[in-house]
GURO-440825 format. One record per residue: x, y, z of N, C-alpha, C in turn; residue in one letter. Coordinates in nm, 2 decimals. Example, Ala and Ser with C-alpha at 12.3 -4.5 7.8 and 13.67 -1.06 7.14 Angstrom:
// residues 2
(atom (1.32; -0.57; 0.78); (1.23; -0.45; 0.78); (1.32; -0.33; 0.78); "a")
(atom (1.28; -0.22; 0.71); (1.37; -0.11; 0.71); (1.29; 0.00; 0.79); "s")
END
This chain:
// residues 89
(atom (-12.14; 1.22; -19.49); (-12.23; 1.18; -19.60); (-12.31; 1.05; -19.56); "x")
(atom (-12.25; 0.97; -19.49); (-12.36; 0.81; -19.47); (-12.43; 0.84; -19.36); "x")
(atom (-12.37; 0.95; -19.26); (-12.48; 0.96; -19.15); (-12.57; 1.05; -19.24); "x")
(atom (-12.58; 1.15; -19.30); (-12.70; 1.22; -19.39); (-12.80; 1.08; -19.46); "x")
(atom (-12.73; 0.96; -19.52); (-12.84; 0.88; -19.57); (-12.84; 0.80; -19.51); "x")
(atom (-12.84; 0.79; -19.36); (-12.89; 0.69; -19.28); (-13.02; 0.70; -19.29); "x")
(atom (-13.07; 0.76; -19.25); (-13.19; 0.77; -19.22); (-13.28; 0.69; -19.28); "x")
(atom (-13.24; 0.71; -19.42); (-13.29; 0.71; -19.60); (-13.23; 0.52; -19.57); "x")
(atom (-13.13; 0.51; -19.58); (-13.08; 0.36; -19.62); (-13.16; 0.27; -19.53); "x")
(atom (-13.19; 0.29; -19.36); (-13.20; 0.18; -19.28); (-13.40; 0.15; -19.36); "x")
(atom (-13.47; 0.19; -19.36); (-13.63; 0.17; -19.40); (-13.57; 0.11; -19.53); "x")
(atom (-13.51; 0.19; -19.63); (-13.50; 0.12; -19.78); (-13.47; -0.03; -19.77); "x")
(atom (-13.33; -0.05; -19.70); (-13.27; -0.22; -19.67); (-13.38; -0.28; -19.62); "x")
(atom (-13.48; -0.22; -19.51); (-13.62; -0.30; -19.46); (-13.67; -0.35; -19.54); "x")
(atom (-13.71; -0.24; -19.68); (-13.76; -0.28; -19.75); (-13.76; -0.35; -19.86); "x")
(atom (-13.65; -0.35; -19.93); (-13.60; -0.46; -19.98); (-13.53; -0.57; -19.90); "x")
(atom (-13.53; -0.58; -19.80); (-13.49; -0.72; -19.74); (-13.64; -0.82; -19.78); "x")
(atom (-13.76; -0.70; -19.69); (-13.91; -0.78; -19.74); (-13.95; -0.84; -19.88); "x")
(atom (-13.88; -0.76; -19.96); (-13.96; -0.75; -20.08); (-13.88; -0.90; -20.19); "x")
(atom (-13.70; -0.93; -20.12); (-13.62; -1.01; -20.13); (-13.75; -1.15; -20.10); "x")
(atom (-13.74; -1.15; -19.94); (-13.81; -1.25; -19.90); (-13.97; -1.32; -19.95); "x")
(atom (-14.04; -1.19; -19.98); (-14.18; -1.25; -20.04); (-14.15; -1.29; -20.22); "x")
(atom (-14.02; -1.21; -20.26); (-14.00; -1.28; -20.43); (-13.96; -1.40; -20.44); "x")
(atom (-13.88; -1.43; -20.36); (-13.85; -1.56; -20.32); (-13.90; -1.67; -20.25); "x")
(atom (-14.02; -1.63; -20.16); (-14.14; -1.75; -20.13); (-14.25; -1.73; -20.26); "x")
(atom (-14.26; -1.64; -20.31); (-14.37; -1.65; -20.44); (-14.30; -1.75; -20.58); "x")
(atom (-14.17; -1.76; -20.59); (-14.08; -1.79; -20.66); (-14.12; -1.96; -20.58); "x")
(atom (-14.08; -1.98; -20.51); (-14.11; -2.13; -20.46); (-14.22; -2.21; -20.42); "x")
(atom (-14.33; -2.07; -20.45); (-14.48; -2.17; -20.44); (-14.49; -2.17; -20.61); "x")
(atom (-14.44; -2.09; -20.70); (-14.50; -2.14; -20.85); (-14.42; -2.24; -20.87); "x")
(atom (-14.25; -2.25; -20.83); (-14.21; -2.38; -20.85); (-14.28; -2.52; -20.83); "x")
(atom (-14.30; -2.51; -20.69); (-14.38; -2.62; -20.63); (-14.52; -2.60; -20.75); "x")
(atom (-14.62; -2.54; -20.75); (-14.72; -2.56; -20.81); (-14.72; -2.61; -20.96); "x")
(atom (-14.61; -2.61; -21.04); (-14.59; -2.58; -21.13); (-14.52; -2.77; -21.13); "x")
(atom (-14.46; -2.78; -21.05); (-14.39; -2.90; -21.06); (-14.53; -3.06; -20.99); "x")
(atom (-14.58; -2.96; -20.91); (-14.74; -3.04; -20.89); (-14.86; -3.07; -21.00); "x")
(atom (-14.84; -3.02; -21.11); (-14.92; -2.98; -21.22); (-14.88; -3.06; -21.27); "x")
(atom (-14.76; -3.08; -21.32); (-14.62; -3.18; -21.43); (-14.67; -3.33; -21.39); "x")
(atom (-14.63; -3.32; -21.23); (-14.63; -3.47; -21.22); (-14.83; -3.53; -21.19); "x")
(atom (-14.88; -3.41; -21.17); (-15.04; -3.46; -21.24); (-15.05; -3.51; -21.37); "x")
(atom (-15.01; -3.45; -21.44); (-15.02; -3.49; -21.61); (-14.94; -3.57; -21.63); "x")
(atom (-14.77; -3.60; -21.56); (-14.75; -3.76; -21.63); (-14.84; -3.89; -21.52); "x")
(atom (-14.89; -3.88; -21.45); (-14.95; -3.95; -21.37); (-15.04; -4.02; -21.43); "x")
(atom (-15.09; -3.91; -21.55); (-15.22; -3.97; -21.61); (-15.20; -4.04; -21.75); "x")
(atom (-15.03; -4.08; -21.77); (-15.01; -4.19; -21.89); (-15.04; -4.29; -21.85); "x")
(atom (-15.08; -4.37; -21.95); (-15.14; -4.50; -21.92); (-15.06; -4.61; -21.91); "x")
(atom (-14.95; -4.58; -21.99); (-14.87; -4.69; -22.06); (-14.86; -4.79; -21.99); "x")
(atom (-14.83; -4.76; -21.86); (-14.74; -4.88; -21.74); (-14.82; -4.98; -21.71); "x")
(atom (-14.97; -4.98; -21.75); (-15.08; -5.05; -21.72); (-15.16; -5.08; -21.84); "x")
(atom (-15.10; -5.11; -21.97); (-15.12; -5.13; -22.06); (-15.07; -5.27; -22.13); "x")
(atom (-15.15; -5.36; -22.18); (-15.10; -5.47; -22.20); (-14.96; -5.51; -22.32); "x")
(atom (-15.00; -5.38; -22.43); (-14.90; -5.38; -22.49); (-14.74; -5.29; -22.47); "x")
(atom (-14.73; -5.29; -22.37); (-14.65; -5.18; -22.27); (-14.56; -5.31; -22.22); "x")
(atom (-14.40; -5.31; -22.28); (-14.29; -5.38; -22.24); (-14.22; -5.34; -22.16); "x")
(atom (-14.19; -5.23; -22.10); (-14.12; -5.18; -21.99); (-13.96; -5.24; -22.02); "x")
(atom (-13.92; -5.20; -22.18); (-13.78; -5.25; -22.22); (-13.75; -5.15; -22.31); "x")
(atom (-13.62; -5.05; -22.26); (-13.58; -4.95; -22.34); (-13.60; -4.92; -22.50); "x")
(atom (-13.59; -5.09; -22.56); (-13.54; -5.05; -22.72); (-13.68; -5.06; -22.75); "x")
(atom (-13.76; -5.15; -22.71); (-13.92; -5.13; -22.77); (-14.02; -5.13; -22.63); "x")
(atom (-14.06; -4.99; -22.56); (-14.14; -4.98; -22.53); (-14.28; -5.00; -22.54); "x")
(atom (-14.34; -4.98; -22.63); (-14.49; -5.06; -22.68); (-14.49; -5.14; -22.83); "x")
(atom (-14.55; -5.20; -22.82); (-14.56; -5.27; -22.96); (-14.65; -5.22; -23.05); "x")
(atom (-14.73; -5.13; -22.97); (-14.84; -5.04; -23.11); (-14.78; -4.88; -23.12); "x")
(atom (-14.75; -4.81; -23.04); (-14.70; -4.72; -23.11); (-14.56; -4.68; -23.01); "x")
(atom (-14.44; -4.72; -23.08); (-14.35; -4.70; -22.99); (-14.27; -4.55; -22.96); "x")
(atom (-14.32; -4.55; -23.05); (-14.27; -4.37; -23.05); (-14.34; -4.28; -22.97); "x")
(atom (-14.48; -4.30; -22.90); (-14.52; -4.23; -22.83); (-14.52; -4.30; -22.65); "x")
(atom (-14.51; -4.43; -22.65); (-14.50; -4.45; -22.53); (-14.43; -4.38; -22.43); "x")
(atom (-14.45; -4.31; -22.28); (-14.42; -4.28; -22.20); (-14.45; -4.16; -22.24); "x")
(atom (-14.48; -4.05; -22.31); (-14.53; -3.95; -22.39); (-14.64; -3.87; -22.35); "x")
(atom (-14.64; -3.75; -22.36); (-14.72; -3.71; -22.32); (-14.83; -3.68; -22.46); "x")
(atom (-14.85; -3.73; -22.55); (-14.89; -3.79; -22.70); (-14.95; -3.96; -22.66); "x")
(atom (-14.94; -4.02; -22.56); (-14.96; -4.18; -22.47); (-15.11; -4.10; -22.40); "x")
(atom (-15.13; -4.00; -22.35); (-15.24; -3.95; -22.30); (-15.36; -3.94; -22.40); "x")
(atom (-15.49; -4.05; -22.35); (-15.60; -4.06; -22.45); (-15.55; -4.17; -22.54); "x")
(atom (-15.46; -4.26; -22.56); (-15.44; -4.36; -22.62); (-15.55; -4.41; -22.67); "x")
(atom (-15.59; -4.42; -22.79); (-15.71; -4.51; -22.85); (-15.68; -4.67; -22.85); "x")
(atom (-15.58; -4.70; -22.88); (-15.55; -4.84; -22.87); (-15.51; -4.91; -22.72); "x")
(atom (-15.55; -4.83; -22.59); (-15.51; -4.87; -22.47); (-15.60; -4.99; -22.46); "x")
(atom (-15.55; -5.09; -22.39); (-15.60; -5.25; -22.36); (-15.53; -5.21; -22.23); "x")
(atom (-15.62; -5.27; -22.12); (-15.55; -5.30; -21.94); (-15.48; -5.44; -21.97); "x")
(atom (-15.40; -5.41; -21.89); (-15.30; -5.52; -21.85); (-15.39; -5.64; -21.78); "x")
(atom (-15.46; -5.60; -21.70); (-15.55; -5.69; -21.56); (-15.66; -5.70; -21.65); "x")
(atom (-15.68; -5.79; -21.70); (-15.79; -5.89; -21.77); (-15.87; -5.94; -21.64); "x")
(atom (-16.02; -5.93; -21.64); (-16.08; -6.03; -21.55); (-16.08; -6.16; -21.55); "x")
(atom (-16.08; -6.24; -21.65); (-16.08; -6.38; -21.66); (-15.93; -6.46; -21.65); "x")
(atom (-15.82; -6.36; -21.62); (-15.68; -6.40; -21.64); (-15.66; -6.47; -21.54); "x")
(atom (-15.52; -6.55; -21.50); (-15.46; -6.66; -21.41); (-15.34; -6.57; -21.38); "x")
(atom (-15.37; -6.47; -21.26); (-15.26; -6.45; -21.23); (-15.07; -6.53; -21.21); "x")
END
């Protein structure tokens, strides 16, 4: 009987070995792309460069603390820069 589906089994296993390997590189380029995407959009919170931005667990910002670090922090209307031109380092 296994020598009658040899023939049949060795191309099949080819072919799902292939089909294993390309679902599994396509599987790891959407991770990757998907995880490159993520860290584009938190890149673009402002908060850490924000003057009202405490960088202390219990109160994060002083104007709206509930969204600090947030992806709701993106487009902030109340953003002020930290780096004032006229400041004294």
């Amino acid at each position: 009987m296994v020598e009658a589906l040899q023939p049949i089994l060795v191309p099949l296993c080819f072919i799902f070995a292939w089909l294993f390997a390309l679902l599994l590189g396509l599987t790891l380029f959407s991770s990757l792309r998907d995880a490159l995407r993520r860290a584009k959009q938190m890149h673009s919170i402002p908060c850490a460069d924000c003057q009202f931005f405490t960088n202390d667990y219990r109160l994060k910002c002083t104007v709206h603390p509930g969204a600090a670090n947030t992806e709701q922090a993106i487009g902030c209307r109340d953003y002020s820069s930290a780096s004032r031109p006229f400041s004294v380092p």
